[in-house]
N, C-alpha and C positions, 0 to 999 in steps of 0.2 A: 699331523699338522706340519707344514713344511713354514721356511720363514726366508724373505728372500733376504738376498744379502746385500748389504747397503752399496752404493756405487762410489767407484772406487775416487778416491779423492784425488784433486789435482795441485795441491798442495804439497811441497816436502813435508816432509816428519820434521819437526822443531830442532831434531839435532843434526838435520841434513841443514837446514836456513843458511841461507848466505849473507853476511852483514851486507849492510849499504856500501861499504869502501870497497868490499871488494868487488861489488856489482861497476864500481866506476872504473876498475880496471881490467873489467871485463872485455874484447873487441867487440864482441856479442850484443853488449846491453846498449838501447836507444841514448844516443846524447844531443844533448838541446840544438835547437838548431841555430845558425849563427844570426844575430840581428842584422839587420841591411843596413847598408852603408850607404853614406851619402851618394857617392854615384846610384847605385842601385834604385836610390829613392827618387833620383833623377831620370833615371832609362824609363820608370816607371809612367813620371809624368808626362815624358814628350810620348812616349807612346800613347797614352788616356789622350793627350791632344791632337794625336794625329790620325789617330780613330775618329774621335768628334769634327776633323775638318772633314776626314773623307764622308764621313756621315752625311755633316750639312750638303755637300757639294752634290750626294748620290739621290737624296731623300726627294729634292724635285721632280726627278726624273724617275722616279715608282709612282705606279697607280694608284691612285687613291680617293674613298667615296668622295662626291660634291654634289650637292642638293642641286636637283633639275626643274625648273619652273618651267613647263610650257605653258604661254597664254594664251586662249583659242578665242580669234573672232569671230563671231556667232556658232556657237558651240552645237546649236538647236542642229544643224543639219551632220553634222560630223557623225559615224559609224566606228571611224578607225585609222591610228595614227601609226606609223610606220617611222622609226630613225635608223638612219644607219651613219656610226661616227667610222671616218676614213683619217688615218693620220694623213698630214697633207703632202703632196707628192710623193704617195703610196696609191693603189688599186685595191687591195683589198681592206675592209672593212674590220676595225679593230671590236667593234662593239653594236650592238641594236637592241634595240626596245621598241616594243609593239604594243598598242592598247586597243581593246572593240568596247563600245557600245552598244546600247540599244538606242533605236533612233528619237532622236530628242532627250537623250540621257548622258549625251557628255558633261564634264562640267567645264565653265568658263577655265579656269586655272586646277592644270594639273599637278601634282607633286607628287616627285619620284628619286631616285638616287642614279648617278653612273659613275661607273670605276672608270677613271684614266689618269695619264700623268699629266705632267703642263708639256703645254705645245699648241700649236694649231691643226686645228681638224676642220674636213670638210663633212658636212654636215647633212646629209638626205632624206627631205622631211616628204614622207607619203602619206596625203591625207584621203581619205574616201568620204566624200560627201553624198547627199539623196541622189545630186545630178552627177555622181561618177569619180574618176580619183584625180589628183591635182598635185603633182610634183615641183617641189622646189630645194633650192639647195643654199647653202650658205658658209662661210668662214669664218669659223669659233676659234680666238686665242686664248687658252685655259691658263692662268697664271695662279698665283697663289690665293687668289679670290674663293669668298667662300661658294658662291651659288651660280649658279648657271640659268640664265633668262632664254628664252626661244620665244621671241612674237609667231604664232600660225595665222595666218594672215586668209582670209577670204578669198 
């Protein structure tokens, strides 16, 4: 029968212990750390405030979701909507969304979502109806509103 041996402990032996006094004149042993001083609790706060202005100032100008209403005049012949958002006085296309159909199965008001920031976009709405497709265009200023309306128009 073998018996294993206990592991080894990480404790001194009671007559090796070092009192508490001498631990504090130890350089070794951890000491408190110093409390902050009124400056310190100062630097503190203008920085928390200069973080939160730069925030507000930044936070418009990121993308972000906004419920999209498109309202369709007579819906009955629509197949398939086409957008494409252009920031304005830009050429390419920051974002698009496409919808199909089956014919006579659009519905009058559509809901959907799109990421952007504020700003004005030009707006390229492709619609394909029974008699073929129909392009128009328009200029959306997206501000801090919550919903985004599109009349498609006949």
């Amino acid at each position: 029968m073998t018996f294993a041996a206990p592991p080894p402990s990480t404790e001194p032996p009671p007559d090796e212990a070092t009192p508490a006094d001498e631990l504090a004149d130890d350089p070794a042993s951890p000491t408190p750390a110093p409390r902050p001083t009124r400056k310190g609790r100062l630097a503190r706060l203008v920085l928390l405030g200069g973080a939160l202005l730069a925030g507000s100032q930044l936070l418009p100008h990121l993308p972000h979701e906004r419920p999209l209403v498109l309202r369709l005049d007579d819906p009955a012949t629509v197949t398939s909507i086409d957008l494409a958002w252009t920031r304005a006085g830009r050429d390419e296309p920051v974002v698009g969304s496409s919808w199909r159909f089956e014919a006579g199965r659009a519905p009058r008001r559509l809901e959907s979502t799109v990421r952007l920031a504020n700003g004005s976009y030009e707006v390229e709405i492709v619609v394909q109806r029974a008699d073929g497709p129909r392009a128009s265009s328009r200029l959306v200023a997206l501000d801090g509103s919550d919903e985004v309306t599109i009349i498609v128009p006949r």
